[in-house]
C-alpha positions in Angstrom: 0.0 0.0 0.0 1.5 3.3 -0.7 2.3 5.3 2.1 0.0 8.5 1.0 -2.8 5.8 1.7 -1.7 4.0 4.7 -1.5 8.0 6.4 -4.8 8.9 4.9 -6.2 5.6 6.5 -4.3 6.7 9.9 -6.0 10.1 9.3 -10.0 8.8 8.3 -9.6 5.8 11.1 -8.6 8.9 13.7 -11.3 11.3 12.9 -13.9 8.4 12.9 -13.0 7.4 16.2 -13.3 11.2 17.5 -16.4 11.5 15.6 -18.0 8.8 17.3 -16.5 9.9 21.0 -18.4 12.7 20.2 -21.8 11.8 18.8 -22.1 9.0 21.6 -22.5 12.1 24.0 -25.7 12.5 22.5 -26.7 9.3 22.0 -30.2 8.2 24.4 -30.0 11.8 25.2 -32.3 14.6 23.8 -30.3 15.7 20.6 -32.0 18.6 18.7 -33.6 17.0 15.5 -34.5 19.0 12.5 -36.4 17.8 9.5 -34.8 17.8 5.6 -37.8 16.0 4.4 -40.8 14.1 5.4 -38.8 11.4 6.9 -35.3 12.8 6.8 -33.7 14.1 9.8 -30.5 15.6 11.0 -29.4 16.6 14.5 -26.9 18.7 15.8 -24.9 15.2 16.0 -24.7 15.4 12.4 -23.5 18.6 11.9 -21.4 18.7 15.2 -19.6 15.0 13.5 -18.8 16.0 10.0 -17.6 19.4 11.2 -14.8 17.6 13.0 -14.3 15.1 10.4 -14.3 17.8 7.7 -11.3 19.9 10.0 -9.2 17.0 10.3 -9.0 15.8 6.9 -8.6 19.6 5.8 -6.1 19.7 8.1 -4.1 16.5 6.7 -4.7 17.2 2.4 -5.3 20.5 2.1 -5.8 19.8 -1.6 -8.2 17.4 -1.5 -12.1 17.6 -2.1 -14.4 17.1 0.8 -18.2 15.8 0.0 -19.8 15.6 2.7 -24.0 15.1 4.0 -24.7 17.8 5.8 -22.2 20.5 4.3 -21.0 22.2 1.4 -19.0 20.1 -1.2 -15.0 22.1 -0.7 -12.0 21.9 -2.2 -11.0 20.9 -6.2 -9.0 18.1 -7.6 -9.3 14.4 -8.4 -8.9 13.0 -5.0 -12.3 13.2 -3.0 -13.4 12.7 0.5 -17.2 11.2 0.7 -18.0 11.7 4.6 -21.5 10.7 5.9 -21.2 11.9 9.6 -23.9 9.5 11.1 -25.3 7.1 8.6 -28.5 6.1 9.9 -29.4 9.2 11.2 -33.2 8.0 12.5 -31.7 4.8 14.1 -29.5 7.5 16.2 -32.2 9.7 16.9 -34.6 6.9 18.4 -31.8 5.4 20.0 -31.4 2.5 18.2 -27.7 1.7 18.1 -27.3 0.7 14.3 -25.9 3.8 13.0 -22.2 4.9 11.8 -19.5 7.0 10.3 -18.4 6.4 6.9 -15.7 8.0 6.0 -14.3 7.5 2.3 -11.5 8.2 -0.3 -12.3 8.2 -4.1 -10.4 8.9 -7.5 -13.2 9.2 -9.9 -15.0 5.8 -9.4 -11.6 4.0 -7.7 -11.8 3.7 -4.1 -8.8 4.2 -2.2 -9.3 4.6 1.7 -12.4 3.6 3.4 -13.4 3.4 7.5 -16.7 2.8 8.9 -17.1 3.2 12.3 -20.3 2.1 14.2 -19.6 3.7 18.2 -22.9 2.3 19.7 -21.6 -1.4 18.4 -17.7 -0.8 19.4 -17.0 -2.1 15.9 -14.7 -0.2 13.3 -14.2 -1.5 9.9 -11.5 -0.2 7.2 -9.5 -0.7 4.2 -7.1 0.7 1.5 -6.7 -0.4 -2.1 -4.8 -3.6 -2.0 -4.0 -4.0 1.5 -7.2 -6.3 2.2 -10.2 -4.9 4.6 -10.2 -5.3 8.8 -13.1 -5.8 11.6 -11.7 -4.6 14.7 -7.7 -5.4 14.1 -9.3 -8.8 12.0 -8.8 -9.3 8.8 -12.2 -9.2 6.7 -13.0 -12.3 4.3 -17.0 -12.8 2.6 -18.7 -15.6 3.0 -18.9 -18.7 1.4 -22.3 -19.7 1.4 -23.2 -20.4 -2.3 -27.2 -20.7 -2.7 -29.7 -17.8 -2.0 -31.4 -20.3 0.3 -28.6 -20.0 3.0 -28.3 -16.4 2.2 -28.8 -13.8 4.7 -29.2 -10.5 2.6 -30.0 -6.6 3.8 -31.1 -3.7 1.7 -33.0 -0.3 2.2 -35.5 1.9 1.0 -35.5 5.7 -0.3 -36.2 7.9 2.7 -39.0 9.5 0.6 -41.0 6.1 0.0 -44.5 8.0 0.1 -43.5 10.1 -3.2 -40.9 7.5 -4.8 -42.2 5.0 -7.7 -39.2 3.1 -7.5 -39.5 2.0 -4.1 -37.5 -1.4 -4.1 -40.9 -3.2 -2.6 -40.6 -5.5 -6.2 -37.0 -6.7 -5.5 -37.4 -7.3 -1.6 -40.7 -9.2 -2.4 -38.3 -11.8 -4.2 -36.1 -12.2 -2.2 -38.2 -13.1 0.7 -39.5 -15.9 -1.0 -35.8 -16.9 -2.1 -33.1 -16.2 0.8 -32.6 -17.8 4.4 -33.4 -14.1 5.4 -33.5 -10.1 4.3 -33.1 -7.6 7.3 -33.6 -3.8 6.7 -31.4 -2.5 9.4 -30.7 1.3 8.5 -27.7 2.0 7.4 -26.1 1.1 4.1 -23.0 2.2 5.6 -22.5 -0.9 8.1 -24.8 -3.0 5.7 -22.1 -3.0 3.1 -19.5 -3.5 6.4 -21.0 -6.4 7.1 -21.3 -7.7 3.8 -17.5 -7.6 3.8 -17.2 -9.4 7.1 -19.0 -12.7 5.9 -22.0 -11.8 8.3 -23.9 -10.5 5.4 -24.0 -12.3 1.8 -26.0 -9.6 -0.3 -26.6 -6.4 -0.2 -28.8 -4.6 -2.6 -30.3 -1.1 -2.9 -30.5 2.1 -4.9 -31.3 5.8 -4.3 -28.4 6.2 -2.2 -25.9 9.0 -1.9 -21.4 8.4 -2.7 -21.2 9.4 1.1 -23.8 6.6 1.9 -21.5 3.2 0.4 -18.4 4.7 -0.9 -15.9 3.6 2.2 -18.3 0.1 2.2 -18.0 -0.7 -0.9 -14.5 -0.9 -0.7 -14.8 -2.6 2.6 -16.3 -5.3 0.1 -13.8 -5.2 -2.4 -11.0 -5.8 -0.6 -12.6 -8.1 1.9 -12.7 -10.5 -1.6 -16.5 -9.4 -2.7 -17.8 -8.6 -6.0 -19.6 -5.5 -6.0 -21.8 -4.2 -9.8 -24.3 -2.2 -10.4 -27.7 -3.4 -11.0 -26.9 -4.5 -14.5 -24.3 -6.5 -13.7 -21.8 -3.7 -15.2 -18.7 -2.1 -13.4 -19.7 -1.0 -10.1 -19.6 3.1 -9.5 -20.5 4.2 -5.7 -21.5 7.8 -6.7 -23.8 6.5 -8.7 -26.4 5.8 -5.7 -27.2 2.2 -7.1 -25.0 -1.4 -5.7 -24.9 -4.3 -5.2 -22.5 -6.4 -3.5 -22.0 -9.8 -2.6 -19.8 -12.6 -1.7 -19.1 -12.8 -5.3 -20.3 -16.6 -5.5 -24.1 -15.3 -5.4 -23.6 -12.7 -7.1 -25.3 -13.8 -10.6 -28.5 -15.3 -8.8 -28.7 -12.2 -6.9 -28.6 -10.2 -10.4 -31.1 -12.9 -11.8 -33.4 -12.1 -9.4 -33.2 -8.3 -9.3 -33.7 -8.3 -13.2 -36.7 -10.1 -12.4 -38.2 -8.2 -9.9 -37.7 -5.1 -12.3 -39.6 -6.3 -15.0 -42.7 -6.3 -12.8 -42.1 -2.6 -12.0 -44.5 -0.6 -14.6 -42.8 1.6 -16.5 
């Protein structure tokens, strides 16, 4: 791994950690909530996390790009930052525990650094191009399990579902009839963590933001899963749209989601 990466994985796995020291202050505690949308919230957690995150990685690549949630995109250049502060923003403001900090490094559509950090559940996930993926100081490998039968998959569902056609209602409907199991936990962030620690087997979703899967996705990749887009062609994180499994599902899983689409009226 080249040392640029291995110091801006040092500097991402450090501001998580302080980011999640911070927003577990608030945590089962009255945060202020505000609304973006219908469903969508943010508390002062939010903005409180990605301002720190945002000041240490300023601090460390000055000439980088930041993209972050709650803040304005800063900076120019090919290498860019895609910070979500607290994924699973609702989980965190009910106090539900399933909620992280995903912190990744892109250039264009490579991913280079990523670090998810989930503080309620004291587990930290990262990786760097070619240097494999970790749980906790472990190293990450996906599972084996080769039939959609034993197959314990996750997804999500646009935070606007009431005004969203493409709701993903077609594809989970399949795959509850097909897989061991489907949970809808929250958080793509630690969905696509998971994935890459063999506790997950398939992930699926769409509508998603870069800062929502970037630093998972690679978490995936270089835990040895295959990651696409719903097509089956080369994966791209910013485009909103993965999915990733343990690579040997990954064809059925396709199968299926083509399937499930054709139902969807057009």
């Amino acid at each position: 791994m080249p040392d640029d990466w291995q110091h801006a994985l040092e500097v991402a796995e450090r501001a998580a950690l302080e980011a999640g020291a911070l927003i577990m202050e608030g945590f089962r505690l009255s945060a202020r909530v505000s609304r973006k949308g219908r469903f969508d919230l943010v508390t002062e957690f939010d903005l409180a996390s990605e301002r720190l995150i945002r000041e240490r990685i300023e601090a460390a690549f000055p000439e980088h790009r930041i993209v972050g949630e709650e803040g304005e995109a800063t900076g120019e250049g090919e290498m860019v930052w895609y910070i979500d502060p607290i994924d699973g923003t609702v989980n965190f403001a009910h106090g539900h525990p399933y909620f992280g900090i995903s912190i990744g490094l892109y250039r264009e559509a490579e991913g280079l650094v990523g670090v998810v950090h989930a503080p309620a559940l004291g587990n930290t996930w990262k990786a760097a191009k070619g240097a494999g993926a970790f749980r906790d100081g472990h190293r990450c490998v996906v599972s084996e399990r080769s039939t959609l039968d034993e197959a314990l998959c996750t997804t999500g569902f646009p935070g606007n579902v009431a005004n969203t056609r493409d709701t993903n209602e077609a594809e989970l409907a399949l795959f509850l009839r097909h897989a061991r199991g489907v949970r809808r936990c929250g958080s793509a962030a630690l969905d696509l963590a998971l994935v890459g620690d063999g506790t997950f087997d398939v992930y699926w979703e769409r509508a998603l933001k870069p800062w929502d899967i970037c630093a998972g996705a690679l978490i995936v990749s270089e835990a040895g899963g295959t990651l696409s887009s719903y097509d089956g062609s080369p994966a791209d994180p910013r485009s909103g749209a993965l999915v990733a499994t343990n690579g040997v599902l990954h064809e059925s899983v396709l199968k299926l989601i083509r399937e499930a689409r054709r139902k969807i009226p057009g």
